[in-house]
KOLMARVO-53606 format. One record per residue (C-alpha): x, y, z. Coordinates in pm, whole numbers, padded with zeros to 5 digits, always signed. Layout:
BEGIN
XYZ ...
***
This chain:
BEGIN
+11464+06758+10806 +11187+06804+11090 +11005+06498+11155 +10620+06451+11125 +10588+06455+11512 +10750+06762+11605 +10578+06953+11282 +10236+06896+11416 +10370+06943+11781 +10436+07306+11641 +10125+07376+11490 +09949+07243+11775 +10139+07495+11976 +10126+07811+11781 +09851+08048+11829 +09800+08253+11533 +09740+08558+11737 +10024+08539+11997 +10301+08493+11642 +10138+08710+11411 +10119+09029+11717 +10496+09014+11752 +10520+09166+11390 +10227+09346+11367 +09954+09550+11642 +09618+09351+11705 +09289+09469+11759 +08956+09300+11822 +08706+09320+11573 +08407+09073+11678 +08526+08740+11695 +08832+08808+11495 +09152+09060+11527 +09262+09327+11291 +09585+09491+11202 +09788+09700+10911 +09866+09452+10686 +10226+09407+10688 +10248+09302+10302 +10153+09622+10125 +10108+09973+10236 +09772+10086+10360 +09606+10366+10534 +09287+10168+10667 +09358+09831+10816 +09231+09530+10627 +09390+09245+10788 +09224+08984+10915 +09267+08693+11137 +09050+08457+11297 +09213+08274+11597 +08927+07987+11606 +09036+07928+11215 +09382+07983+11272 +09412+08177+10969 +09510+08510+10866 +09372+08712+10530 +09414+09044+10399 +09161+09188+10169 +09355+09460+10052 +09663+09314+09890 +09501+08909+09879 +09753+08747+10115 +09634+08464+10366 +09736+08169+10469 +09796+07982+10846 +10079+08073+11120 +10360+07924+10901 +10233+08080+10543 +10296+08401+10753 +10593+08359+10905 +10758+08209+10584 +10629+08544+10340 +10697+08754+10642 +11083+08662+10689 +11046+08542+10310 +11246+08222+10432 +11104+07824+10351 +10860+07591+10511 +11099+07445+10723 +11264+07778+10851 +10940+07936+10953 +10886+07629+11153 +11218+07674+11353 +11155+07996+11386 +10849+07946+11539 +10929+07643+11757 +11192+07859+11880 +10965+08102+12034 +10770+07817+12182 +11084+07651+12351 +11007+07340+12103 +11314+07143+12076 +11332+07019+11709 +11388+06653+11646 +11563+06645+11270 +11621+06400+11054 +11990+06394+10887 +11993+06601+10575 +12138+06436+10325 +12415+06625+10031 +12127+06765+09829 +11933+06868+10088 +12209+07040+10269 +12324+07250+09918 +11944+07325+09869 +12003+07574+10161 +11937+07922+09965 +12164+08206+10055 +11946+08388+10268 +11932+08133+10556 +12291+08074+10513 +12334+08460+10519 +12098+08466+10908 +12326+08175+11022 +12640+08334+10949 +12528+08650+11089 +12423+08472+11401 +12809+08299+11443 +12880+08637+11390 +12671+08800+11678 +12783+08554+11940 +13142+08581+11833 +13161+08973+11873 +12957+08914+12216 +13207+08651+12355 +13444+08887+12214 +13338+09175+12411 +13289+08995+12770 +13539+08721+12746 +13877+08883+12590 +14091+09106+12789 +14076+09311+12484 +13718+09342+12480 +13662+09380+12830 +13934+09644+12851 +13817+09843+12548 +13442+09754+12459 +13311+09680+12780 +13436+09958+12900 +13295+10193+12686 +12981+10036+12727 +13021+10112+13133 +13132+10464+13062 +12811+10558+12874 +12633+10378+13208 +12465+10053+13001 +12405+09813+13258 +12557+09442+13192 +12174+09313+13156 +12145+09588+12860 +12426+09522+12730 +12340+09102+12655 +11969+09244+12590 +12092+09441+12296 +12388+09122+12212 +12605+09427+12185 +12990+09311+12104 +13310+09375+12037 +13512+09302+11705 +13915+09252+11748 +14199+09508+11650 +14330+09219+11476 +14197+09204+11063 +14114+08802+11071 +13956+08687+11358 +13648+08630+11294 +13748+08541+10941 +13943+08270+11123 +13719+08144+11331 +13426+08129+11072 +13575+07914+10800 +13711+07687+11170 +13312+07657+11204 +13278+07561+10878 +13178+07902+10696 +13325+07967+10355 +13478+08326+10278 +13235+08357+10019 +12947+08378+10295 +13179+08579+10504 +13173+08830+10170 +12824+08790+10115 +12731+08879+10477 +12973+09177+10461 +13154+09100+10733 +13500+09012+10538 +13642+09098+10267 +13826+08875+10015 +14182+09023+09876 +14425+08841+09632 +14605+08657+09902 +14383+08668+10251 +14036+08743+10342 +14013+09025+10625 +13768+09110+10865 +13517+09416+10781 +13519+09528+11151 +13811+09567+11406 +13862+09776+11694 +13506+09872+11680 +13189+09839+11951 +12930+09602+11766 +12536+09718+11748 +12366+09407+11635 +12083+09512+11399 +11743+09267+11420 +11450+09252+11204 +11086+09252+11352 +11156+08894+11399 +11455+08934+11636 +11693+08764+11363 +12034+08919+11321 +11991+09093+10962 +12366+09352+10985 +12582+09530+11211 +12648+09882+11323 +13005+09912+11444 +13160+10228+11596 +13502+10295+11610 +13663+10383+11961 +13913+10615+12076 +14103+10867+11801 +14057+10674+11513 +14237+10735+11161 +14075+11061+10989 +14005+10876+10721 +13844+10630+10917 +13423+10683+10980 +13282+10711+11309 +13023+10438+11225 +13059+10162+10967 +12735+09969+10871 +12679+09647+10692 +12628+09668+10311 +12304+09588+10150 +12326+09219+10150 +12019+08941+10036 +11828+09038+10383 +11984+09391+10465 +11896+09698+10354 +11921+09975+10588 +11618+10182+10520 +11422+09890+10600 +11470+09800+10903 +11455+10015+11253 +11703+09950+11532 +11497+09815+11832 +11181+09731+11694 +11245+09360+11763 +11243+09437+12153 +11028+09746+12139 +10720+09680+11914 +10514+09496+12285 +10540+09855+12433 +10439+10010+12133 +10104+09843+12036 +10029+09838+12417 +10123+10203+12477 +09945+10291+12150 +10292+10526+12070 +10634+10542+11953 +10923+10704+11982 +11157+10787+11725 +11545+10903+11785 +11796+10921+11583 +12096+10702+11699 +12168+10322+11857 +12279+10469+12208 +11967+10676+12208 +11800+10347+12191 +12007+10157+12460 +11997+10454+12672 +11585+10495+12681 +11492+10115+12715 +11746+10107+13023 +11560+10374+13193 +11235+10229+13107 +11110+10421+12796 +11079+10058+12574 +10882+10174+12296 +11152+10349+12157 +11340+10293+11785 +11556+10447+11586 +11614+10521+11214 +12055+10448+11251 +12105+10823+11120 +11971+10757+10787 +11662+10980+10612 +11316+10796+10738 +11173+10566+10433 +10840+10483+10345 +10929+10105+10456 +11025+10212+10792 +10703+10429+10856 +10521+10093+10796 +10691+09872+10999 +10584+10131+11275 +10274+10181+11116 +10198+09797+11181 +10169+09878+11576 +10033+10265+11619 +09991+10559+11424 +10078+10763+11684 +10458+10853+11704 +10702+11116+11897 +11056+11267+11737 +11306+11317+12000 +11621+11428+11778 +11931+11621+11869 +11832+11982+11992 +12078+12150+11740 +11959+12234+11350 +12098+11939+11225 +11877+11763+11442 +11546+11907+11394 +11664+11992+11009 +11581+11571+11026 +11315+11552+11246 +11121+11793+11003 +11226+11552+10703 +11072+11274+10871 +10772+11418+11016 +10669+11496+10644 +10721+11137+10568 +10514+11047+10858 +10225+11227+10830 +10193+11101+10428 +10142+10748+10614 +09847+10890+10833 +10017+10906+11137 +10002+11148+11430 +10313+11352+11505 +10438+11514+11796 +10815+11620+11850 +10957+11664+12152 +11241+11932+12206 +11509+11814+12478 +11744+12058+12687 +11989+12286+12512 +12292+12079+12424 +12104+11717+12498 +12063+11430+12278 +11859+11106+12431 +12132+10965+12506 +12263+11191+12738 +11951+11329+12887 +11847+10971+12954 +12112+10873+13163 +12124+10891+13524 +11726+10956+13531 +11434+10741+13646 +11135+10643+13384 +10875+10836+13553 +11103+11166+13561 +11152+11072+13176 +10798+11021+13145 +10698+11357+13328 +10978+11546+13090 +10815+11373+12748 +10444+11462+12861 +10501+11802+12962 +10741+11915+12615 +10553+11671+12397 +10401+11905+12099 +10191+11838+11806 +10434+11873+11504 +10232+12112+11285 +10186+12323+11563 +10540+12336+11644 +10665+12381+11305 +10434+12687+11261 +10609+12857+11603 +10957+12732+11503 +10963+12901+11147 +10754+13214+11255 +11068+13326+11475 +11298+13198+11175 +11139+13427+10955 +11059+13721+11205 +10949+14025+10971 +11116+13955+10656 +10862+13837+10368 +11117+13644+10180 +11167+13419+10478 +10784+13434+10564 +10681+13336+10144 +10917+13019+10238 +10801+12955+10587 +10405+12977+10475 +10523+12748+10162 +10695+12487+10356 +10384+12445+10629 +10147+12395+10365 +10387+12141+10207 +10372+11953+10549 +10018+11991+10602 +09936+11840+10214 +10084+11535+10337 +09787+11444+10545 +09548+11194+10391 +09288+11343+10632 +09091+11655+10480 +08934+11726+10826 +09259+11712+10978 +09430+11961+10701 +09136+12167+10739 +09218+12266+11119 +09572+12271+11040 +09484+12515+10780 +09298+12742+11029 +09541+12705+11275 +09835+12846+11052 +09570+13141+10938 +09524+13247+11263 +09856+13243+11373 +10003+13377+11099 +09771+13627+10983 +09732+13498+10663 +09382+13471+10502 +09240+13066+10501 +09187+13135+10132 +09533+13190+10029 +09654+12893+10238 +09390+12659+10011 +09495+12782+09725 +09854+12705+09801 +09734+12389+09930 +09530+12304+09581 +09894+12353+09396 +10129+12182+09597 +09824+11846+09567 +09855+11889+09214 +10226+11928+09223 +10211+11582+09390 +09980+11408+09209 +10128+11516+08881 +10479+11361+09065 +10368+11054+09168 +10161+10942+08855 +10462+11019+08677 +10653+10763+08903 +10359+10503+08874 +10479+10556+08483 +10782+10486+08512 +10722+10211+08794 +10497+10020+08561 +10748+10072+08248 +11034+09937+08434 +10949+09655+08678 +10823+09306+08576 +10473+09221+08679 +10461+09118+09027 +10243+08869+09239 +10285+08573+08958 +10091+08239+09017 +10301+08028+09236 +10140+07688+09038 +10045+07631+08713 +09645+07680+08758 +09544+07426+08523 +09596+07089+08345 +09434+07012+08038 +09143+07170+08000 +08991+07498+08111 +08680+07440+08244 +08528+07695+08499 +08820+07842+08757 +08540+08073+08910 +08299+07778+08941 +08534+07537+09094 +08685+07782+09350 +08291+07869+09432 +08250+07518+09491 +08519+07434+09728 +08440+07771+09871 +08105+07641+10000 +08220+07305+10075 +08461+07437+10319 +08234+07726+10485 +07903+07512+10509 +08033+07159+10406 +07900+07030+10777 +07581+07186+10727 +07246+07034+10622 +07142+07089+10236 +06795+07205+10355 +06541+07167+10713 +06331+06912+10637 +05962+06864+10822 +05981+06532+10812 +06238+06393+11095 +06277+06051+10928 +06427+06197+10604 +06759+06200+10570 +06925+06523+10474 +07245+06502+10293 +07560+06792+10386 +07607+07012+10157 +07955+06877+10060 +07785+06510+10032 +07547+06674+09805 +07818+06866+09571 +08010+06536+09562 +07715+06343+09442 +07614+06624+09180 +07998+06623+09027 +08044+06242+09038 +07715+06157+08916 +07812+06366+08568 +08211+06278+08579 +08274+06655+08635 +08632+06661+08801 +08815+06992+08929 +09093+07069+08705 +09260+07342+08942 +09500+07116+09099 +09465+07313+09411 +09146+07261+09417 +09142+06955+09341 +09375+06838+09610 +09149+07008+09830 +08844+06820+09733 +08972+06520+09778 +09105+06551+10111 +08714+06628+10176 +08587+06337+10044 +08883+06115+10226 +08757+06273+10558 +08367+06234+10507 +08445+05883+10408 +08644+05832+10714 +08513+06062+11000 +08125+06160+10821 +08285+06509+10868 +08504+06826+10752 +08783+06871+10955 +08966+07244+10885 +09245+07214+11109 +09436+06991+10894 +09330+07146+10563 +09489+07536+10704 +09754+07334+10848 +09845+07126+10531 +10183+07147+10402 +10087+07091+10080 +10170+07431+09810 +09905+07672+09791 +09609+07495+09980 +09683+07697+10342 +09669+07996+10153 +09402+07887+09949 +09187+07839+10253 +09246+08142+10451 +09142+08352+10142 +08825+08086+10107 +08704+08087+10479 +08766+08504+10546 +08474+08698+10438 +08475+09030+10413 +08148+09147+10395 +07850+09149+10588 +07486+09277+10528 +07392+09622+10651 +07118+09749+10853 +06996+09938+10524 +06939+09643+10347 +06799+09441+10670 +06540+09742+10682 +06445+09744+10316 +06424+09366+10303 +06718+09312+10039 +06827+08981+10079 +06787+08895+10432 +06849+08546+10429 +07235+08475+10519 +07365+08225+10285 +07431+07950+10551 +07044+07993+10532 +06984+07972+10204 +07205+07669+10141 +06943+07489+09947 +06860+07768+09688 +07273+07854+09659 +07486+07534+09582 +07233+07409+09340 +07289+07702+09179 +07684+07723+09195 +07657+07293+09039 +07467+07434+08781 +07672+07735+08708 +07971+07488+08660 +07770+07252+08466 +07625+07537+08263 +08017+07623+08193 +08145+07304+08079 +07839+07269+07823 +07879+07598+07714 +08264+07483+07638 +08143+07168+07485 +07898+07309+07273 +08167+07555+07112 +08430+07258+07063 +08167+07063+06877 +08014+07355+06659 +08367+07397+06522 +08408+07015+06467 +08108+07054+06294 +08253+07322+06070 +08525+07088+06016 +08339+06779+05940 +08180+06968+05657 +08524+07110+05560 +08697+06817+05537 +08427+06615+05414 +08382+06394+05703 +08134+06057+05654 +07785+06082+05718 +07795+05937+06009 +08058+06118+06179 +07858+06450+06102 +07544+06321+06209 +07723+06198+06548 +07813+06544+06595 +07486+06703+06513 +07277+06478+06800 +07590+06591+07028 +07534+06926+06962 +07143+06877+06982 +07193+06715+07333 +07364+06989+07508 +07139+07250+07361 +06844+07080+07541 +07024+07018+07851 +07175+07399+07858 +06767+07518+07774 +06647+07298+08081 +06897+07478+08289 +06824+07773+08159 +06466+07741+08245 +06570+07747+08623 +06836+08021+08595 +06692+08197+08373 +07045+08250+08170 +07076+08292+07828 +07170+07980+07607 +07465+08053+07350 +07337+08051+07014 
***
């Protein structure tokens, strides 16, 4: 376990902005920073975080929470995980406390899965640059292809041994079991032995955004067996799966978001070849058919993206497959078409960044544009091939979300083509109904097969229901203006409670207790702090490590809304709530209040009905009638200040 010192040691440390902008691109909006959120898929960014608050909170999809509440649903690993993680990119040495037997088995599979993958990562590296094997075989054919020794550790590429068992070997001497081995995918387990998945094969480490070893890419050397594939990737394990993740991105996503622009290839080498030469915002998809996922892991740090695929059809057959993809997720594509006989790889090598960089500029093309040119000399005059060509540019062009942008698109391909605008809308009016009729019929089946998602984490209540609206108002305002003064008062010798003195007097004063035990660990950490310091303190309330209240007060302290210049003009509410304090929370204590009498008057109207069905004493009924009487009158006397409507 991490002791108490070093825990707040690393949340003193981490800055929300410097963590969170390794995953995801950063811009400033006012006093706070906005990004893609990284949780759900979205065209317009609605992620915010506020570095003073050290909170994030998307308004989109709900999420929030401090550096760690990121980190942990971002890698989806535990408390204590995210806080390695994070002390690690601090170069915070963690002081731990023994774990005892439970603790140790409470370690869930997908930690154990990163660990053993990390064993793994340093084993094929020492394999590659301290065995005469490796040095003779991988290492050389690292050299050959011209990667540079300070690439080559960069990347952690390795080398895995012709033998079937040494890793295998050396794993379980470590103190791995075979069943992780399995799990990982890096052995597998026979009748009599357990074997190594890899041998005789150069190892491509494959990170997630996080730089955490998630699976491997391993390419056989040499003449291997025919039955034997070039490339052998990791199966989909608990945190693989290969069309979500992008080779490079771990090292490549600071060059992105500061460029503004990516590059997409198609292979590992491409990768290793462009980032040695200088071109660092560069990924790749590892051969595979460009997912949704993937688009928005790129889509976290530009929308503005290059292909650079082989220059043969099978090639640009995938760059056009993945431009379509592209442009459905907003983005801007250009392609760029290399030298006849070129892949990156190749044309990379032996050539400086700025003669790369001249190259990329000068062929760079929008994609639309260059699709148009490429299947007009397909097609030349015959009108089966130009029916298919004009068919399949209007299918790329309907996958822009912008109508402006389709629009000149639209024009574009009219003039160029010859074909009359009208036709091309037309076409463009059936394939969007084509796709709309597609998709809602996968929403169908979506929502017919999966379980609902996004589940409370806690039970919400105990006991009673009361007011869950009211209560989360309440700490709302306690939080946000909790410091503040209830009112301005004329007279300097009066004393002016805080609003959160004033809510605590209100709610004590009638017994009225939070029954959201969130909330109500929340408000009592406020009171223990007024009583102790006369103030609210945030830090320690985003900070706590307590379930649900970080996240709880990132959602509470982002707002999202903020009062235009219309309504200014017009005179529509132009006082800001911090200053209208003293009309608001005596409304919100008498919106709860309202609530819980509203409750109470229904529970005793039915005991009522009761009493007379069961033939209660006199006295018992006549008990029940003054209660009932009572909170009538004290729901009409709030309802003469509300104005709301007393249940009859």
């Amino acid at each position: 376990m991490i002791d108490h010192a070093t825990v707040e040691r690393i949340i003193e440390t981490a800055k929300i902005e410097e963590v969170l902008s390794d995953y995801i691109s950063l811009k400033k909006s006012g006093s706070n920073l906005k990004g893609v959120c990284p949780f759900h898929q979205e065209k317009t960014p609605s992620f915010m975080v506020s570095p003073v608050k050290g909170i994030y909170k998307c308004f989109g999809c709900g999420k929030g929470g401090n550096v760690v509440n990121f980190v942990m649903d971002h890698e989806n690993i535990s408390y204590p995980e995210a806080l390695r993680l994070i002390a690690k990119r601090y170069n915070i040495e963690i002081a731990e406390t023994e774990e005892s037997e439970e603790e140790v088995l409470k370690r869930n599979t997908r930690e154990s899965l990163f660990l053993m993958n990390e064993f793994a990562g340093k084993f094929f590296s020492e394999a590659l640059h301290k065995s005469g094997e490796g040095s003779s075989a991988g290492l050389k054919y690292f050299r050959d292809r011209g990667f540079r020794d300070d690439i080559i550790q960069l990347f952690q590429l390795g080398y895995s041994f012709l033998s079937g068992d040494k890793l295998t070997k050396a794993a379980i001497q470590a103190g791995y079991k075979n069943e992780i081995l399995a799990q990982a995918g890096l052995a597998k387990i026979y009748d009599d032995r357990t074997a190594d998945m890899f041998h005789g094969r150069v190892i491509f480490p494959i990170h997630n955004v996080g730089g955490r070893i998630v699976g491997f890419t391993a390419r056989v050397l040499g003449k291997a067996d025919s039955n034997a594939p070039k490339y052998l990737n990791t199966p989909e394990t608990d945190i693989f799966t290969k069309g979500k993740v992008l080779y490079g991105l771990h090292l490549a996503k600071r060059a992105i978001a500061q460029k503004n622009a990516a590059i997409l290839v198609e292979g590992n080498t491409d990768v290793v070849s462009l980032y040695q030469s200088g071109i660092e915002n560069v990924v790749a998809g590892s051969g595979t058919a460009l997912t949704l996922e993937q688009a928005s892991l790129i889509k976290r740090f530009t929308k503005n993206i290059s292909l650079i695929y082989d220059n043969d059809s099978a090639g640009l057959n995938a760059a056009m497959k993945n431009a379509d993809t592209l442009l459905s997720e907003g983005f801007n594509v250009t392609i760029i078409i290399l030298p006849e006989g070129e892949d990156p790889d190749s044309f990379a090598r032996g050539k400086h960044q700025q003669e790369i960089e001249a190259f990329f500029a000068k062929e760079q093309k929008d994609f639309i544009l260059f699709k148009i040119n490429y299947l007009k000399e397909w097609a030349g005059k015959d009108p089966v091939k130009t029916a298919t060509m004009i068919s399949q540019i209007v299918q790329s062009v309907a996958k822009i979300p912008d109508s402006i942008q389709r629009a000149v698109y639209l024009k574009s391909c009219s003039e160029q083509l010859r074909v009359d605008e009208t036709l091309l809308y037309t076409e463009l009016q059936k394939v969007q109904v084509e796709n709309r009729i597609f998709t809602e019929k996968q929403v169908e089946i979506k929502q017919r097969t999966q379980p609902q998602q996004n589940l409370p984490r806690i039970p919400a209540f105990v006991e009673e229901i009361y007011s869950e609206q009211s209560e989360r108002e309440i700490i709302r305002l306690m939080l946000n203006y909790g410091n503040n003064a209830l009112f301005i008062s004329s007279d300097e010798q009066e004393e002016v409670p805080k609003t959160a003195e004033f809510i605590i007097k209100e709610l004590k004063n009638d017994d009225l207790e939070l029954k959201n035990l969130v909330y109500r660990k929340v408000f009592e950490i406020i009171i223990e702090q007024l009583e102790k310091h006369g103030y609210i303190d945030i830090k320690p309330l985003v900070n706590s490590g307590e379930e649900g209240v970080s996240e709880l007060i990132a959602s509470l302290l982002s707002t999202q809304y903020h009062l235009s210049k219309i309504h200014r003009k017009k005179g529509v509410l132009t006082q800001t709530e911090d200053k209208n304090l003293n009309h608001v929370v005596p409304l919100t204590i008498l919106a709860f209040k309202f609530k819980v009498l509203e409750e109470a008057l229904k529970q005793k109207r039915e005991s009522l009905k009761q009493a007379f069905q069961y033939n209660l004493s006199d006295e018992e009924t006549n008990q029940i009638v003054v209660e009932i009487r009572d909170l009538s009158e004290v729901l009409r006397q709030i309802s003469k200040i509300t104005k709301w409507v007393v249940p009859r």
